[in-house]
C-alpha positions as CSV (number, residue, x, y, z in Angstrom):
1,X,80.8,210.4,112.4
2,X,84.4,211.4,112.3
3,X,85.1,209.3,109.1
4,X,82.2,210.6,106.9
5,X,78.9,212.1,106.5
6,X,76.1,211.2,108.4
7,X,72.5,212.1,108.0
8,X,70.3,211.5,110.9
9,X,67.0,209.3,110.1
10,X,63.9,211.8,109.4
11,X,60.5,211.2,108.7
12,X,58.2,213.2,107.1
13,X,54.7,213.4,107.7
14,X,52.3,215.0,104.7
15,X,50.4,214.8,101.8
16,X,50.9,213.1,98.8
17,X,51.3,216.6,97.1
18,X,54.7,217.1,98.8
19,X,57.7,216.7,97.0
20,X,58.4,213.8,99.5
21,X,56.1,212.0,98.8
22,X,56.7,212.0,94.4
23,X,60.6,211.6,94.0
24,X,62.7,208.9,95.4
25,X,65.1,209.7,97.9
26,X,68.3,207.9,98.9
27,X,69.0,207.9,102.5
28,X,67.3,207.4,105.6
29,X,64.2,208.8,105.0
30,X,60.6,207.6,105.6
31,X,57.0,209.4,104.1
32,X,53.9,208.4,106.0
33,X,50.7,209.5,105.0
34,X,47.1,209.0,106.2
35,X,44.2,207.5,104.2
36,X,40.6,206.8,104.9
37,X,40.3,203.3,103.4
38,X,42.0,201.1,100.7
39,X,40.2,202.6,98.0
40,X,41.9,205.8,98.8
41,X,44.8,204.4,99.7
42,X,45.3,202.5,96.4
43,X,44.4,206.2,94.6
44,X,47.4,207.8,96.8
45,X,49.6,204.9,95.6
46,X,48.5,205.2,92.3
47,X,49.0,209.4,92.1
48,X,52.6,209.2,92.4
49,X,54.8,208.5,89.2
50,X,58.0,206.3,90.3
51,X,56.7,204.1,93.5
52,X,57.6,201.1,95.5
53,X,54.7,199.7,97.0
54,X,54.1,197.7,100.2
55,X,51.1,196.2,102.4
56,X,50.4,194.1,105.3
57,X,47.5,192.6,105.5
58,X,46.1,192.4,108.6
């Protein structure tokens, strides 16, 4: 944009080991991760220090 920076929208795909996936970051930026079930879902949510979490039930 010729009146600032601009960073394009990424998303990342991993593991819950990546750095990604443990820090917040401010821009527009999106982690998605697979899980098995909600048990292990709910342990990938719970692994991380800082987190915002959401789910929609189906």
């Amino acid at each position: 944009m010729a009146n600032g920076y601009y960073v394009q929208p990424t998303i990342f795909e991993g593991t819950n080991d990546m750095r990604v996936f443990q820090e917040e970051i401010f821009g527009p930026v999106l982690a998605v991760t697979t899980f098995k079930d909600d048990e292990e879902a709910m342990a990938l949510a719970n692994d991380i220090i800082w987190s915002w979490c959401w789910r929609l039930d189906a």
